[in-house]
C-alpha positions as CSV (number, residue, x, y, z in Angstrom):
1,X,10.1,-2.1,-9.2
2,X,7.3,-1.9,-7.0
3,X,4.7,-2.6,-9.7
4,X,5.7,-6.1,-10.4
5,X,5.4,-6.9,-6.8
6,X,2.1,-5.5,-6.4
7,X,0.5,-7.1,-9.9
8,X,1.9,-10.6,-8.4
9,X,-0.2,-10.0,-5.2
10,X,-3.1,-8.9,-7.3
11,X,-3.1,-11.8,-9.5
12,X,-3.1,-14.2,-6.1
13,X,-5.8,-12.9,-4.6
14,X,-9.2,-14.7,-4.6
15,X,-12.5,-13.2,-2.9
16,X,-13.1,-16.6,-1.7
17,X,-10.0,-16.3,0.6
18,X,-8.2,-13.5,0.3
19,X,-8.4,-9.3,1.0
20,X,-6.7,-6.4,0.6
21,X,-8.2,-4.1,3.3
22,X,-6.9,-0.2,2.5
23,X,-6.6,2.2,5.1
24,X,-7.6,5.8,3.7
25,X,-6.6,9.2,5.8
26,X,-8.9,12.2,4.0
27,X,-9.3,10.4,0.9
28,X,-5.6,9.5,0.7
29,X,-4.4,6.0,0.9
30,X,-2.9,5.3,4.3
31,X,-1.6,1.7,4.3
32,X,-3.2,-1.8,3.3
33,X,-2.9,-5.1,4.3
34,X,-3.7,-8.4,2.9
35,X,-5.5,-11.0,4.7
36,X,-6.0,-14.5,3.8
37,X,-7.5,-17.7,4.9
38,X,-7.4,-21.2,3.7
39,X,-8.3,-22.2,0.5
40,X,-8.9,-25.9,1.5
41,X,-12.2,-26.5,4.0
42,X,-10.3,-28.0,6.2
43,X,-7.9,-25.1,6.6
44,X,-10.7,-22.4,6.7
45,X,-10.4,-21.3,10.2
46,X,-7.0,-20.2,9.6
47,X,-5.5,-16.4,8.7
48,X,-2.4,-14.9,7.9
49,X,-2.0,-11.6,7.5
50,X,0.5,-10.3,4.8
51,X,2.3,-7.2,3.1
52,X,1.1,-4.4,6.3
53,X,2.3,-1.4,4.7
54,X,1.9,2.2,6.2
55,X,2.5,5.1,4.0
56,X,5.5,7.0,4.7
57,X,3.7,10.1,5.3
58,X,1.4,8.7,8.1
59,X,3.5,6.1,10.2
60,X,3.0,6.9,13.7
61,X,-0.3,8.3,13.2
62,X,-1.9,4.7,14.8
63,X,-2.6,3.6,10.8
64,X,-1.2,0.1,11.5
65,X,-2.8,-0.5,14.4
66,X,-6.4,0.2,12.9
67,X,-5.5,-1.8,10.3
68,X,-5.1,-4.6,12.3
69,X,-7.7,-4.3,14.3
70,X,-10.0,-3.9,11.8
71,X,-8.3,-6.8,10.1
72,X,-8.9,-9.0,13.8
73,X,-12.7,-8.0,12.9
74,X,-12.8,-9.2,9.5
75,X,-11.5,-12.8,10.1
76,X,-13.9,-12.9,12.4
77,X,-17.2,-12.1,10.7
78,X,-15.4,-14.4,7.9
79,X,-15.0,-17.6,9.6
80,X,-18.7,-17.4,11.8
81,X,-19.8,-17.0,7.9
82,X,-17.5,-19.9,6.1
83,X,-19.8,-22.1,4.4
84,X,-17.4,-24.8,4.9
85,X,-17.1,-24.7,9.1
């Protein structure tokens, strides 16, 4: 069930707009996170972040929160680098 899901995601991704940023606890995955910004020039500056997941085994540890924050970091460095702005 949970492939499907994930191949769709893959499939949409585009390393002009789009990231999956994976979280990793002693070489296991943690959580990931997509983040995306718009495809059109004019909608560059803009980011949504989709699909947070944490790992079972590490919710509460502060996983999300990293994510996110190095997500928040990301977008940044991205849009002062957009050709198109």
């Amino acid at each position: 069930m949970l492939r499907p899901a994930v191949e769709r995601i893959t499939r949409e991704l585009s390393p002009d707009h789009s990231r999956r940023l994976l979280a990793t606890v002693d070489g296991a995955l943690a959580g990931w996170l997509l983040l995306r910004r718009g495809a059109h020039p004019l909608a560059a500056h803009c980011g949504v972040l989709n699909d947070v997941q944490t790992h079972v085994r590490f919710r509460g540890a502060g996983v999300g929160a990293a994510m996110m924050r190095h997500a928040q970091g990301v977008a940044r460095d991205e849009i002062l680098m957009s050709p198109a702005l």
